[in-house]
Each structure stands twice: as C-alpha cells, then as structure tokens.
DRENLUM-640589 format. One line per field, with one value per atom (N, C-alpha, C): residue in three letters; x negated, z negated, y; atom name. Coordinates in Angstrom, 3 decimals. Each point is the difference from the previous one (the first is absolute). Layout:
! residues N
residuo	Ala,...
c1	X,...
c3	Z,...
c2	Y,...
atomo	CA,...
! end
This chain:
! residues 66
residuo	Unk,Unk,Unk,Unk,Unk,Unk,Unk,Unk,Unk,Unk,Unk,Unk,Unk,Unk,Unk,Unk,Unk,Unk,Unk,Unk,Unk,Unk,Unk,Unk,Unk,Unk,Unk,Unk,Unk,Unk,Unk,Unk,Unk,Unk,Unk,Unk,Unk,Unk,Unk,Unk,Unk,Unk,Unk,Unk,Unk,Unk,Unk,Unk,Unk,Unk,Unk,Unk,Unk,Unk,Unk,Unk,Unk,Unk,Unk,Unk,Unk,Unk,Unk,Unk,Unk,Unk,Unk,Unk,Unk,Unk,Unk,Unk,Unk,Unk,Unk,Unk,Unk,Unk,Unk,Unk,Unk,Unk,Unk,Unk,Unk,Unk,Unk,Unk,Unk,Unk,Unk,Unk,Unk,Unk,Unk,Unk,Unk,Unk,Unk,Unk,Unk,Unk,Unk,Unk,Unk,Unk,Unk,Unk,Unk,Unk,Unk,Unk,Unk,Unk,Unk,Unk,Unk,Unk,Unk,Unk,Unk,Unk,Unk,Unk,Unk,Unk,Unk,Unk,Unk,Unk,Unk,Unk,Unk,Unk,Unk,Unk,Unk,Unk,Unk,Unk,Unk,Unk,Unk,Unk,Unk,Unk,Unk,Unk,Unk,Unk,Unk,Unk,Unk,Unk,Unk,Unk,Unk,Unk,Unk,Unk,Unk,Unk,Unk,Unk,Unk,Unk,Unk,Unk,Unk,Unk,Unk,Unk,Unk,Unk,Unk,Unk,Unk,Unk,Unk,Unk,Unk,Unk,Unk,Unk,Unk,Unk,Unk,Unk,Unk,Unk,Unk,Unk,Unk,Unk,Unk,Unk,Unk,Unk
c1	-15.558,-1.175,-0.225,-1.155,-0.432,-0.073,-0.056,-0.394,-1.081,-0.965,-1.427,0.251,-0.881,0.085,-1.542,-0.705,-1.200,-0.078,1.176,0.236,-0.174,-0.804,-0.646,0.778,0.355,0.856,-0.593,0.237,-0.926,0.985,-0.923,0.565,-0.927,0.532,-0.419,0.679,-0.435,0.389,-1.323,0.712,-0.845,-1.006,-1.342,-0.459,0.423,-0.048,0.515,-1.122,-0.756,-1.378,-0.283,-0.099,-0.312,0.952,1.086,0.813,-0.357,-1.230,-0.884,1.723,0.229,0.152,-0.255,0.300,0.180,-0.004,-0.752,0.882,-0.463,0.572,-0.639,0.918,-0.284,0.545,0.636,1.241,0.527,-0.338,-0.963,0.350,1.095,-0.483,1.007,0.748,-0.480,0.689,0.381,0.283,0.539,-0.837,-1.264,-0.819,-0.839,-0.132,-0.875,-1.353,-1.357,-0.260,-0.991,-0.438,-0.797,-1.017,-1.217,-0.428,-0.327,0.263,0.610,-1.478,-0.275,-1.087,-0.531,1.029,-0.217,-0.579,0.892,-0.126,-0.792,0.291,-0.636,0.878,1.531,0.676,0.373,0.513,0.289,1.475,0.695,1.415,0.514,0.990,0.583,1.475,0.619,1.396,0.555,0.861,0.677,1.295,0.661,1.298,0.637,1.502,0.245,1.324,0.853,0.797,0.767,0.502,0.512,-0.028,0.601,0.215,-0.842,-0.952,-0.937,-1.585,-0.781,-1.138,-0.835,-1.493,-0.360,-1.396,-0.680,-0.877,-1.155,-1.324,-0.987,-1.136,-0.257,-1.290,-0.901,-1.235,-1.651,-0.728,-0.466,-0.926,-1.291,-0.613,-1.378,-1.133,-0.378,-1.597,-0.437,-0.933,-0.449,0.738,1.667,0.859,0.814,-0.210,1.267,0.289,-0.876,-0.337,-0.162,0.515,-0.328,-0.061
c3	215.637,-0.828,-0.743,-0.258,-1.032,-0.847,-1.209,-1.623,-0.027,-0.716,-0.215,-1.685,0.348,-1.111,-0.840,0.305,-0.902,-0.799,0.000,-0.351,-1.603,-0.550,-1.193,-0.478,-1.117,-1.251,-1.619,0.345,-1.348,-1.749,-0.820,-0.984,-1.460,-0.688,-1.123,-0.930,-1.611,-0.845,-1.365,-1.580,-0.509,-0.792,-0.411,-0.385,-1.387,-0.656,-1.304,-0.960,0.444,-1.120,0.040,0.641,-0.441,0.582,0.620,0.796,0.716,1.098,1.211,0.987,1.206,1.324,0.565,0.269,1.290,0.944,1.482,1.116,0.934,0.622,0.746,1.454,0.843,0.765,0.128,0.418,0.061,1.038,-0.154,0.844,0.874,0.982,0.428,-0.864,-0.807,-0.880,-1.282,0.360,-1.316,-1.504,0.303,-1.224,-0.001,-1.169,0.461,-1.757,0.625,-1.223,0.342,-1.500,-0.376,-1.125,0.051,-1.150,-1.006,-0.328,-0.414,-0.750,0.967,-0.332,-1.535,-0.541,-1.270,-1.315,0.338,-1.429,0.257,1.739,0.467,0.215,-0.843,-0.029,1.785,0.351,1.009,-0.140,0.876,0.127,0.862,0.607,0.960,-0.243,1.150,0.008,0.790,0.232,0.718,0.224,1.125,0.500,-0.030,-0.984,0.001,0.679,-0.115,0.371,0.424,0.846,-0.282,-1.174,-1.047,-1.488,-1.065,0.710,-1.223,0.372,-0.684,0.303,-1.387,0.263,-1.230,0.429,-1.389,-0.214,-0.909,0.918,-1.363,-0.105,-1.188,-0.347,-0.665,0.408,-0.573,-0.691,-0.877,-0.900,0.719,0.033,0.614,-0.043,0.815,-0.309,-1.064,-0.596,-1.214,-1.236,-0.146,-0.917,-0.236,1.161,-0.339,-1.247,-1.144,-1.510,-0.406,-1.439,-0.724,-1.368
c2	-353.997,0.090,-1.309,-0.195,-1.172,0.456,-1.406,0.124,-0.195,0.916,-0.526,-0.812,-1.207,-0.763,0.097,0.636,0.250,1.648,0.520,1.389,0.472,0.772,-0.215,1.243,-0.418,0.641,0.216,1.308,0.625,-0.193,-0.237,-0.704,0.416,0.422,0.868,-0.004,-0.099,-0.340,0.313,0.126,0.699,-1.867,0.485,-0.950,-0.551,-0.893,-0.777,0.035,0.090,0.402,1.351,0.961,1.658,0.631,-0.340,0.949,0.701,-0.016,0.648,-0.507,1.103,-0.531,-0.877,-1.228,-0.850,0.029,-0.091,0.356,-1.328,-1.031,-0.624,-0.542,-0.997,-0.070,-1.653,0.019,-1.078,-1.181,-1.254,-0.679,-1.337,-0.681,-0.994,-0.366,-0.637,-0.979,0.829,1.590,0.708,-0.308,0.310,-0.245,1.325,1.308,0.967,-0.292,-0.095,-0.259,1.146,0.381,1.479,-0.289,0.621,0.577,0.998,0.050,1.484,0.973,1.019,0.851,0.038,0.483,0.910,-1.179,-1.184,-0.737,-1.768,0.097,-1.063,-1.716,0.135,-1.138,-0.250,-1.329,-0.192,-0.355,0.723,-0.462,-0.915,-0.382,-0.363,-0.120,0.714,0.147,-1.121,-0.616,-1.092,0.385,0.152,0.464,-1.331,-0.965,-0.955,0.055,1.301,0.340,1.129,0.463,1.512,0.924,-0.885,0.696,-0.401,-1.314,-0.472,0.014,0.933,-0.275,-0.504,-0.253,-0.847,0.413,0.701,0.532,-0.620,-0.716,-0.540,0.883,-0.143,1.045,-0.593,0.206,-0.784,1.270,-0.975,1.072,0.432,1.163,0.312,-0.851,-0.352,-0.511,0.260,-1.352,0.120,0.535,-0.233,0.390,-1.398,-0.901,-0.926,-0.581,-0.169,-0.584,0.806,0.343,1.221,-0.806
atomo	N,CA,C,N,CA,C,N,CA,C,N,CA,C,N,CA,C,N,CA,C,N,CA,C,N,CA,C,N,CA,C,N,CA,C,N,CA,C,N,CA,C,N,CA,C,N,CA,C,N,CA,C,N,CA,C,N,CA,C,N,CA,C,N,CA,C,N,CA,C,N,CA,C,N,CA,C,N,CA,C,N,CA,C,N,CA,C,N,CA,C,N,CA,C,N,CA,C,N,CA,C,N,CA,C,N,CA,C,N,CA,C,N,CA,C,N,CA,C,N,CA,C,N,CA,C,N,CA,C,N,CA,C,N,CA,C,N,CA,C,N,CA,C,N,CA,C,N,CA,C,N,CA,C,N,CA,C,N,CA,C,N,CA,C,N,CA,C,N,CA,C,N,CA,C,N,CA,C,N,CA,C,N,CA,C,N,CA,C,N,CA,C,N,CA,C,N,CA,C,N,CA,C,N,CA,C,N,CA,C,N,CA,C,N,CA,C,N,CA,C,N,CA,C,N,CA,C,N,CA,C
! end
C-alpha cells in the first residue's frame, strides 16, 4: 500500500475570544486557519512540533483599534 501525502486531518479547538467550537482542517504545511462564526476573530493554528503548537488570533473586522 501507499502513503497518501495530501490526507486531511480534522482539527478543533475552543475559540479565545467567546469560547464557540473550532473545527477546521489541517493543511500541507500543518497550518489550519478559521474564522470563527459566532464572534468573527480569525485564528490560525501552526503545528511546530509534535508537542508544540502556536496559536495567533486577530481581532474581527472593524475591531482592530478600540
């Protein structure tokens, strides 16, 4: 059998601004980025290592200055 190397891995996690569900999908380069329904921030997860991942989060449209 072969390895498929484009094989997509589901990836979910809670949001940092309202705590809505997460759910998105992992790509190539282990990057899954989302926007998140409820509150509108944009995430992005980054897989750096087995044990280390690193999470940035943007404020919603029209929120970045307060």
């Amino acid at each position: 059998m072969y390895e498929v190397e484009n094989e997509n891995k589901l990836v979910s996690w809670h949001c940092i601004n309202c705590g809505h569900i997460l759910t998105g999908f992992k790509r190539n380069d282990n990057k899954v980025k989302i926007t998140c329904n409820k509150c509108g921030s944009e995430q992005i997860m980054q897989s750096l290592s087995r044990r280390h991942n690193r999470l940035d989060s943007y404020a919603p449209k029209g929120m970045e200055s307060i």
